[in-house]
C-alpha positions, 0 to 999 in steps of 0.5 A: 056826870060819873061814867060809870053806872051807880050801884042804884042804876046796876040794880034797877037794870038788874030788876028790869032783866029779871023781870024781862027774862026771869021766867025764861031763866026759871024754865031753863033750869026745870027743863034741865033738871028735869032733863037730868033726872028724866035721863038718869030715870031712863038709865035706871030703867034700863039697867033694870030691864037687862037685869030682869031679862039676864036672870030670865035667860039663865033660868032659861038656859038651866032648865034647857041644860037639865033637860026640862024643855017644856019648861025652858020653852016656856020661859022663852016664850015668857021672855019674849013677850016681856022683854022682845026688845033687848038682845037677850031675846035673840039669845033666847031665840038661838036657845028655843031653836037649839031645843027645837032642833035637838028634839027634831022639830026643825020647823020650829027651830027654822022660825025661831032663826029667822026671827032673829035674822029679821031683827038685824042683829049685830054682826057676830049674831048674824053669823051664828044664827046664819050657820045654825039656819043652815044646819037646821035647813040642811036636815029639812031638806031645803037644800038651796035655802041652806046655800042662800043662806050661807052665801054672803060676804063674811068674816075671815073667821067664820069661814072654816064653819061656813064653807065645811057647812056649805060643802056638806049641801053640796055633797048631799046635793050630789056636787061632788067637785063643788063640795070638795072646793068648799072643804078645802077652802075650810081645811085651808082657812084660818082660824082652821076648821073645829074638827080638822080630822072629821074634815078631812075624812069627809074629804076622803069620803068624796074619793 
């Protein structure tokens, strides 16, 4: 008897295998082609998204820029609502507090940051919002809110803006010798302070 199989034999085993595990072979290739194009739909999808929430914004921040608030407000509110999900939202959010705050609606403004704080954003955008919190906070008052929010474990390069801001509660707070130990550690920290010379005059200013 020939040991090797015969081109007869091949085939019918050939037949017997597709007929055992044809249709699992047929799902496979659905599921993964279908898998390829689901995933290239998905990124599609998404790039689109950013695109339309990206063209939203610099609406947004044009009409801020122009001094058309209500409009720029409006805007933002529309953003959203349509696209909350993508990062584009916390930077509208950062934009309504901005306009907010500069029209003295501080309450407003404080929401709008927290908001993005309880979204957990990525480091740099906490860090941002946690300083405009802090300012927005300083001029409502709530003077030990500003400090809680400002009392974390941060960056080396947000310390100049967090410890001159903490320094300027602490002064309106009355803590003198605490306020100048928060300055100095501004005035010596590296990057350096925005406005070394209005620093130090606040410095002088404690006596």
């Amino acid at each position: 008897m020939n040991d090797y199989i015969t081109d007869d034999e091949q085939v019918e085993r050939i037949k017997k295998w597709w007929t055992d595990n044809g249709s699992s072979v047929i799902a496979g290739l659905v599921l993964g082609i279908g898998g390829l194009f689901g995933w290239n739909y998905w990124t599609d999808y998404k790039a689109n998204i950013a695109a339309e929430a990206s063209a939203q914004f610099t609406s947004m921040l044009s009409l801020a820029e122009n001094q058309q608030n209500e409009q720029a407000i409006e805007q933002g509110y529309s953003l959203l609502e349509e696209y909350g999900s993508t990062t584009y939202a916390e930077l509208a959010r950062l934009t309504l507090a901005r306009i907010f705050a500069e029209t003295a609606e501080f309450d407003k403004a404080e929401q709008q940051l927290r908001m993005v704080l309880d979204g957990r954003p990525n480091i740099a955008m906490e860090m941002i919002t946690r300083k405009r919190l802090g300012l927005v906070l300083l001029q409502q008052g709530k003077l030990e809110q500003g400090l809680e929010v400002l009392s974390i474990e941060y960056p080396e390069q947000f310390a100049a803006a967090f410890e001159e801001l903490k320094g300027d509660i602490m002064a309106a707070q009355g803590n003198t010798e605490q306020a100048r130990e928060a300055y100095q550690k501004a005035r010596l920290a590296q990057p350096g302070p925005a406005h070394p010379d209005f620093l130090q005059q606040k410095l002088d200013d404690l006596g």
